[in-house]
Every structure is written in C-alpha cells, then in structure tokens.
C-alpha positions in Angstrom: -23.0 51.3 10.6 -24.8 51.6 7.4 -26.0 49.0 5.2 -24.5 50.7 2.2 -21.3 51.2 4.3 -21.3 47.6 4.8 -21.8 46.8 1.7 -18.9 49.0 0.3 -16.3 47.9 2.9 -17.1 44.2 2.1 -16.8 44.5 -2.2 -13.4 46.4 -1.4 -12.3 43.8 1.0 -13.3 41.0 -1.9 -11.1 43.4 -4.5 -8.3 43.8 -2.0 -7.8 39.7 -1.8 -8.1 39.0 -5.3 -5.5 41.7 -6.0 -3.1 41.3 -3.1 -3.4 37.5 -2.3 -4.3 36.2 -5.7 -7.5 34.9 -4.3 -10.6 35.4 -7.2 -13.8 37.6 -6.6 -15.5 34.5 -7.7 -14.5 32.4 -5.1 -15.1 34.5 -2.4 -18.4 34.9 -3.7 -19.2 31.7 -3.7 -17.8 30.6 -0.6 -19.6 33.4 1.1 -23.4 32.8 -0.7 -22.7 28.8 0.9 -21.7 30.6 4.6 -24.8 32.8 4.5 -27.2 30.2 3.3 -25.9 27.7 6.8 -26.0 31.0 9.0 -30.3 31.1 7.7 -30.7 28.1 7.8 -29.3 27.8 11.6 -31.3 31.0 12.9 -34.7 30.6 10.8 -35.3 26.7 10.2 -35.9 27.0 6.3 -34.5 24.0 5.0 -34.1 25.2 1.3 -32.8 28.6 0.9 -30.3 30.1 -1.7 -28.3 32.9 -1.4 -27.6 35.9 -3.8 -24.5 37.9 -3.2 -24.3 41.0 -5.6 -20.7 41.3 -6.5 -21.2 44.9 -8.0 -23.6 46.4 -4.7 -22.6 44.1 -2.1 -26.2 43.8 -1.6 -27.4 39.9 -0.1 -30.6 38.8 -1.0 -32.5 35.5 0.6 -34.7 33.0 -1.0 -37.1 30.1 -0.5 -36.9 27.5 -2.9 -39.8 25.5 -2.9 -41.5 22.6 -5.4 -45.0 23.5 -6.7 -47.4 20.4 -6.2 -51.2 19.6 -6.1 -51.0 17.0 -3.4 -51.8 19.2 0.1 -51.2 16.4 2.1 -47.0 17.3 1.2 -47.7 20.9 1.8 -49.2 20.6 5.4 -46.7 18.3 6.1 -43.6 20.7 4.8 -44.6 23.9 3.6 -40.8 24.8 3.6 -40.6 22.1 0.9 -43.5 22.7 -1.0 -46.4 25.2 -2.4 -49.8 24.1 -3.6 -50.0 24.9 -7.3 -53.1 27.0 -6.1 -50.9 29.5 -3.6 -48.3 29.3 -6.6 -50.8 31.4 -9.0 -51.9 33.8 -6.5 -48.5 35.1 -6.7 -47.8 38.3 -9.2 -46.5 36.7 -12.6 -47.7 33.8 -11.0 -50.4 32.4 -13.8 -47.3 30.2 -15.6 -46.9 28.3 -13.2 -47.4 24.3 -12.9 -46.8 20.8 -11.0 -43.1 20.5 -10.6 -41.6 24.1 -11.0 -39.5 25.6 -8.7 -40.5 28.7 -7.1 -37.9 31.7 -5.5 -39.2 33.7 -2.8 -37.1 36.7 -0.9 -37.3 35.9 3.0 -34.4 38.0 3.6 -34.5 39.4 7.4 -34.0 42.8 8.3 -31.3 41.8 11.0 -30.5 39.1 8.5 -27.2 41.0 7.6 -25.5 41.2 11.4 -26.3 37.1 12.3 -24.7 36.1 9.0 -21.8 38.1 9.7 -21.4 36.5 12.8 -22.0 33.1 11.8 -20.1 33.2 8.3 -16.9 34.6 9.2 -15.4 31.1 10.7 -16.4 29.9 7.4 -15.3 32.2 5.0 -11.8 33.1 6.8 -11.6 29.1 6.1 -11.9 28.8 2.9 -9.5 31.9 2.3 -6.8 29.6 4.0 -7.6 26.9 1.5 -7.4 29.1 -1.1 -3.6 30.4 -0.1 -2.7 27.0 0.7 -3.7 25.8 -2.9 -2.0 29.0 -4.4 1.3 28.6 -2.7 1.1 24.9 -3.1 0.8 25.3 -7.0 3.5 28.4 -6.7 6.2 26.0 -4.7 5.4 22.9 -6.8 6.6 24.3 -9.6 9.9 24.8 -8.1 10.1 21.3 -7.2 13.5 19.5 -8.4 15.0 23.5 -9.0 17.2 25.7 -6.7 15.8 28.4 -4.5 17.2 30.9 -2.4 16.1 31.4 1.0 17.3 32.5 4.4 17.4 30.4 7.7 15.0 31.3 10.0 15.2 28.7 12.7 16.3 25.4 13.8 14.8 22.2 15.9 15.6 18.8 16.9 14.6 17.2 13.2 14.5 20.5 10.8 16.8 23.2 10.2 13.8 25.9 8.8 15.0 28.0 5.7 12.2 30.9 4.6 11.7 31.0 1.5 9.1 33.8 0.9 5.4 34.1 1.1 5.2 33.3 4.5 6.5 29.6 3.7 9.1 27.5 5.2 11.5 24.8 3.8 12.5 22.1 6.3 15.8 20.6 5.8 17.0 17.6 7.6 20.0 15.8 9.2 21.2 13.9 5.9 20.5 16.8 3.8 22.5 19.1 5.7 26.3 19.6 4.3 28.6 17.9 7.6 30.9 20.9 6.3 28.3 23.9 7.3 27.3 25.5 10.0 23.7 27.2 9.4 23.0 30.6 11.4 19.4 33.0 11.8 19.3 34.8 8.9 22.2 33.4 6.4 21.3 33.4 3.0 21.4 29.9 1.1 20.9 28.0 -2.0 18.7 25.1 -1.6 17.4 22.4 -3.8 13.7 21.7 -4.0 13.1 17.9 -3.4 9.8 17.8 -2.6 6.5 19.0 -2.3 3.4 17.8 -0.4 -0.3 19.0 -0.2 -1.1 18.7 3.5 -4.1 20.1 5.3 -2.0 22.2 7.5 -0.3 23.8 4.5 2.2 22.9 1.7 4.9 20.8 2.8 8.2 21.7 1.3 11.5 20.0 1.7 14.9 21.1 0.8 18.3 19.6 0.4 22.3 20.5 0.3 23.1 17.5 -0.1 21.0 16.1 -3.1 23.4 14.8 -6.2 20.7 17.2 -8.0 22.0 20.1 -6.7 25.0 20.3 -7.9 23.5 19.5 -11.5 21.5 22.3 -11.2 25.2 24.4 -10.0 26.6 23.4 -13.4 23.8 24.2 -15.5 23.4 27.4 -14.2 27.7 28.4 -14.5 27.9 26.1 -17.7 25.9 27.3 -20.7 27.1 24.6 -22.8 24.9 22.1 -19.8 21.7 24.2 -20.2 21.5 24.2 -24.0 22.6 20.4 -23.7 25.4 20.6 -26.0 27.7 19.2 -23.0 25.8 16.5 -21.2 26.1 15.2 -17.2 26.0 11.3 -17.5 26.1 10.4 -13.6 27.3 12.1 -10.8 28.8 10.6 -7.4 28.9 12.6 -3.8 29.6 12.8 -0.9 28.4 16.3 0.3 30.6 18.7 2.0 33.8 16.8 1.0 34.1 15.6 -2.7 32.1 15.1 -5.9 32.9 13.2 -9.1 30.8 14.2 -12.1 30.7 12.6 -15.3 30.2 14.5 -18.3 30.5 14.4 -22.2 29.9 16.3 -25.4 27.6 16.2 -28.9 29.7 18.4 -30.4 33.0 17.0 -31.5 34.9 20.7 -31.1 34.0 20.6 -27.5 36.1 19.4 -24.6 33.4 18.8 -22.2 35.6 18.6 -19.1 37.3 21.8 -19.9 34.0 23.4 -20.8 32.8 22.9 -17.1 36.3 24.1 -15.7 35.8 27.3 -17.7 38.9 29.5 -18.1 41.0 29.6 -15.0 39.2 27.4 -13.2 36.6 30.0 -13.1 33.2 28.2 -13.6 34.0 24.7 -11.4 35.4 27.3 -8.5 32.1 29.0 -8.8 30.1 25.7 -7.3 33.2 25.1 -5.2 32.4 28.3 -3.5 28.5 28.0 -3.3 29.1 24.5 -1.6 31.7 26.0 1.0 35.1 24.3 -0.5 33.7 20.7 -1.8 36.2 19.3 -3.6 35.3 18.8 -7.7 36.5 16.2 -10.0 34.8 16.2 -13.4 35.9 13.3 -15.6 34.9 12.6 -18.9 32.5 9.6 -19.8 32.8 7.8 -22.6 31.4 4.2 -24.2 33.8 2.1 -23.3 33.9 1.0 -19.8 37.5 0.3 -19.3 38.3 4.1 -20.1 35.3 5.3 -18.1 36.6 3.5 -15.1 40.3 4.9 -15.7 38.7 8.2 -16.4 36.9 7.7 -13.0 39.9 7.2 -10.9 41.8 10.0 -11.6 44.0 11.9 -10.5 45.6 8.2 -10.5 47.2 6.8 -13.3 46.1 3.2 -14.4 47.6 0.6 -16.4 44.8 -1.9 -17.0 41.3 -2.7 -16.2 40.4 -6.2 -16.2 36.6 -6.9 -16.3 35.4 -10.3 -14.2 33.6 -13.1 -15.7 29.6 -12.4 -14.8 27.9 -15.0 -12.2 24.7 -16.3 -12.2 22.1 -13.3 -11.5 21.8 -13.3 -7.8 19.7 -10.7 -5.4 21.1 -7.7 -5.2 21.6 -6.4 -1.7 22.7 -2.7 -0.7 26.3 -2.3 -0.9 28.5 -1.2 2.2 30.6 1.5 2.2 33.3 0.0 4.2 35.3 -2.9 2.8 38.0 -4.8 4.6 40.3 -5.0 1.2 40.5 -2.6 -2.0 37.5 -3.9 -3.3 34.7 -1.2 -3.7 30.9 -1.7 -4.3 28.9 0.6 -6.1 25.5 3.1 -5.6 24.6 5.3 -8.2 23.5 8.7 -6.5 21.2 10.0 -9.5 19.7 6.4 -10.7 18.1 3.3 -9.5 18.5 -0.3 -11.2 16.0 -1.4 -14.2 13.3 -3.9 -12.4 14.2 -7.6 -13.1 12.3 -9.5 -15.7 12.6 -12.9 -17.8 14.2 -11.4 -20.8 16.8 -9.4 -19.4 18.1 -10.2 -15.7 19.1 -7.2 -13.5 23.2 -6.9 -14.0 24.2 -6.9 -10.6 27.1 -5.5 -8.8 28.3 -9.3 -8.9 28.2 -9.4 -12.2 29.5 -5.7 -13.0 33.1 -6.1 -11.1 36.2 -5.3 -12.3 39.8 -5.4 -11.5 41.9 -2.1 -11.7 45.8 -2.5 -11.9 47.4 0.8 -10.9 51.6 1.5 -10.6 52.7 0.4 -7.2 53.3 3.7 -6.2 49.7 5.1 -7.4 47.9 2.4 -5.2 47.3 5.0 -1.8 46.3 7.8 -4.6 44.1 5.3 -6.6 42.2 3.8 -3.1 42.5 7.6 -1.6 41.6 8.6 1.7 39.8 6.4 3.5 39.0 5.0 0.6 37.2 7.7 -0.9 38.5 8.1 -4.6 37.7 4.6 -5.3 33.9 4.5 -3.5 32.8 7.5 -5.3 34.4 6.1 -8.9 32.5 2.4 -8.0 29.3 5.2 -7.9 30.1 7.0 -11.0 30.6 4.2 -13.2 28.3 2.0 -11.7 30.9 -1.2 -11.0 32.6 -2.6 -8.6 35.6 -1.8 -8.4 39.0 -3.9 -6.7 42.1 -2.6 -7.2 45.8 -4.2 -7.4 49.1 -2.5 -6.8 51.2 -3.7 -10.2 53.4 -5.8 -8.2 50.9 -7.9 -7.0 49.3 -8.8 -10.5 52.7 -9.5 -11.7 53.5 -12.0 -9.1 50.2 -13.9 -9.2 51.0 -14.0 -13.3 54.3 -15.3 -12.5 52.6 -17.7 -10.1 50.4 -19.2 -12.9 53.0 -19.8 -14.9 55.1 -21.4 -13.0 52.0 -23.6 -12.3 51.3 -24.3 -15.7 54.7 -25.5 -16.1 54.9 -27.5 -13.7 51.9 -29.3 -14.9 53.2 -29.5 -18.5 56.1 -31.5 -16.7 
C-alpha cells in the first residue's frame, strides 16, 4: 500500500470519528504525535524526539531535539542530548545559532511509517475509549436527577440492566425496583437518573423506580402548573408500587393546587397511576399550620382534633421503625434529611415533633389503614409523629381526669 494511500485512509478515519463519535481531530492528533514519538523512541534509542502529524496530508515527520553547547565533554557523553555549537553552524541557516538553543532535526525512517503503526495502535485505540468514556460520561451526567426512557436488556443476581442508548447501560437494584413489576427483555420503561459515576471501566449509571424523585418528575411533566412553579410539591411520602402521599400547594390564590394535579376527570393523576403500574395516589394539600397539614395528611379519614405534645429535652435521634406495637407512628421524610445540630438551634426530633390525632370511633381502621399504612406514610409527609386515638377513648381518659380532680378538690 502506498504512502499517500496511507495517508488518505488515516485523515478520513480522523474525520470519520470526529463526525460520527464526537471525538475532535485535535485530540486524535495529539494522542497519535505522543504514540509515534514512544514507538521511535522504542525501535531507534533517541531519547528526545518530537513528532509532527500533518492534519491536512497525513504526512508524519520525525525530529531530534537537541541542546546546543560548547562543552564537548556533554556531547561525547550524549550526542542524542546535545550538539557542539561548532556542528550547530555547519548546518544550512545554521550561522544564528548559540549556547542554549534548541535545534530540530528530521530523522524520520523510511520503514518509520509500518513500526509506528504497529506500535501505536494499542495506544491510540486507548485514548479513543477515554475519549467516549468522557463524552458519554458528560452526555449521561447531565441527565442525572431527570427521567429517561430505556429498555431492559438483561438481568443478574444484583442489577436488573436497562439500555439506555449509546451503547450504555443503567443498572437498577433490588430496593429500586417497584415490588409491583415484573421487568421482561426488551420492555420499555421510565427510569429516574440517581446517579452518575466516572469509573475507569466506563460511566457508571444508576437508575431507580422507586426514588420519591420520580414521581416529582411524573407530576411536573403531566402538571404544567408544577413546571412553571405556580403549584409547588412541599414533601412527598412512598412506598413504591403500592401508595404515595404528595403534598402540594399554590402561589396563586385562584388555584386549587390539589385539583390542579388531579386534572379534569382524574385525567392527569391517572396518567402517573398508569406509568407506575396502578400505585395508589393521594395528593393533599399543605398548608402552614401543622394541625391542618396533619388532618390534610390523613385523609380519606375524617379527624376531629390534633393535639400537639409538650417537646422533651433534645435527645439523639435514632432511625424510626416502621412497625409499631400501638397506633403510634414515627416519621422519615423520603425527599429530606434533618438540619445538622448546633448550639443555637437543637435538632427537633421525632420526640419532640409528636402529636396526638383524635379520629371518630368508627374512622380509627380508615385513619391507621392497612397495616398501618395511611398513618406511616402521613408521619413521612408531615414530618411528626403521629399516635392516634379512637374518640371514645379520649373521652373516657377526660372523664377520668375529672373525676380525679374532683376527688382531690374533696
């Protein structure tokens, strides 16, 4: 094969990846010019050499770099190093030269262009993969904390493997799979970007179902009012595949927010109740004062009064349990971790944010809900914990204390 022929295949090659993969001339260049300069200095021993790579002809041109001195004694002992300034003016155009310049000179082999192939490939091919790897790293970090639509492509013991283009993979694990889906080869799904790492291998990209951020991202995309932020989401409490509380609220005065996210017939909420396979959706509307948020919070149960506990002393705060031997719950907030404790203002604690919750008698099952549901997830939205009392029972404790104080006033 021809020189020229070479030449031409390898400038079309560097146009083809900066076109195609997104990968700059440039870089190619310069990656290449470093390749060709180890390949000479591995087959001819010249310790400095520097390589010119013509990005218009294709054409590669070797040189010697060496320092120009009047000591001989360095130029016997490296004349790869050095030139006497003597040598140095012998050389056409070579009468401006003095002590201390550099001088280039071509030592470009005629079978230079065959070893460095040979040699450089390994070298170049690597820092091609570098350069993908940054460019879908950048791409796919952009797209961190958004929705994506990919397609499953396989499944393992840890990771169930959604493609999401280019060549890339998101890997999805046990917690942030829905309980409620069953994930097959090729099904198309929705997936929220949770993070994304820069590893040598490649980008590391994980995706979620299950993420509270999700289905924020569901309601901004069916609820206009969410994306232009004149209805807000204040918290929102899930547990994925089953049921979802969401907390939301207005600036504008002439907006219901809850009926805003409903959208007419239900249209807009059924929307994300479809995308997340029949999750159940109650949105609830926050508002300042706690009492109403928590009632708010509990619905579809009615409640007749909220009753807020005296705070203790500050005490560590521990992680909550789910399960709870009486009506008590304790809360988690799903989008939001506590404020660091300082001297001037002591972490409120789930201790110290409890209330009481007095509900009708016949309410109580619908208030606690099933296995206890209704209540955990309203402890989560609102951020308290949460005990709740059938009205009969607050009535009999008052009538208790009464008859106690009584009896003392006797």
């Amino acid at each position: 094969m021809s020189k020229t022929k070479t030449n031409t295949e390898m400038i079309a090659a560097l146009d083809y990846l900066e076109k195609e993969k997104g990968i700059k001339k440039e870089i190619v260049i310069e990656a290449l010019e470093q390749a060709l300069e180890l390949a000479y200095k591995q087959n001819y021993g010249e310790k400095n050499v520097e390589v010119d790579f013509d990005g218009v002809t294709g054409n590669i041109k070797v040189y010697a770099v060496k320092t120009i001195t009047d000591n001989e004694d360095l130029v016997e002992e490296d004349d790869n190093e050095y030139m006497s300034l003597a040598d140095a003016r012998k050389l056409p155009h070579g009468q401006g030269y003095d002590v201390g310049d550099e001088i280039r000179e071509e030592v470009t082999p005629r079978d230079f262009g065959r070893i460095a192939a040979q040699t450089a490939k390994q070298v170049v091919m690597q820092r091609l993969r570098e350069e993908e790897r940054k460019i879908i790293y950048n791409k796919y970090k952009t797209y961190e904390n958004e929705i994506i639509t990919g397609e499953v492509s396989r499944e393992d013991k840890r990771f169930t493997w959604v493609d999401l283009g280019d060549g890339v993979e998101g890997a999805m694990g046990y917690r942030d799979k829905m309980p409620n889906e069953h994930y097959h080869i090729h099904d198309r799904i929705q997936v929220y970007v949770s993070k994304v790492n820069d590893d040598r291998h490649g980008p590391q990209i994980f995706v979620s179902r299950t993420a509270p951020e999700l289905l924020k991202r569901l309601f901004e995309r069916e609820v206009p009012e969410i994306k232009d932020g004149t209805v807000l989401i204040e918290n929102i409490a899930r547990e994925a595949g089953d049921r979802a509380k969401v907390a939301v609220y207005s600036n504008d005065s002439n907006v219901d927010p809850v009926g805003t996210c409903v959208g007419p017939r239900g249209s807009r909420v059924q929307a994300i109740v479809n995308e997340l396979d029949g999750e159940n959706m109650d949105i609830v509307e926050y508002v300042k004062d706690p009492a109403q948020f928590i009632a708010n919070a509990l619905n579809p149960a009615e409640v007749l009064d909220v009753i807020f506990n005296e705070p203790e002393a500050p005490v560590t705060e521990e992680q909550p349990e789910e399960n709870s031997t009486d009506n008590s719950v304790t809360e988690t907030s799903d989008t939001s971790t506590e404020a660091e404790s300082t001297e001037e203002e002591p972490v409120v604690t789930t201790e110290e944010r409890s209330c009481t919750v007095v509900v009708p008698d016949s309410q109580l099952s619908l208030a606690i809900g099933k296995r206890g549901q209704n209540a955990r997830l309203a402890a989560r939205l609102t951020k308290y914990k949460i005990d709740i009392k059938p009205a009969s029972e607050m009535k009999d404790n008052t009538d208790t204390l009464e008859e106690e104080t009584d009896a003392s006033e006797d």
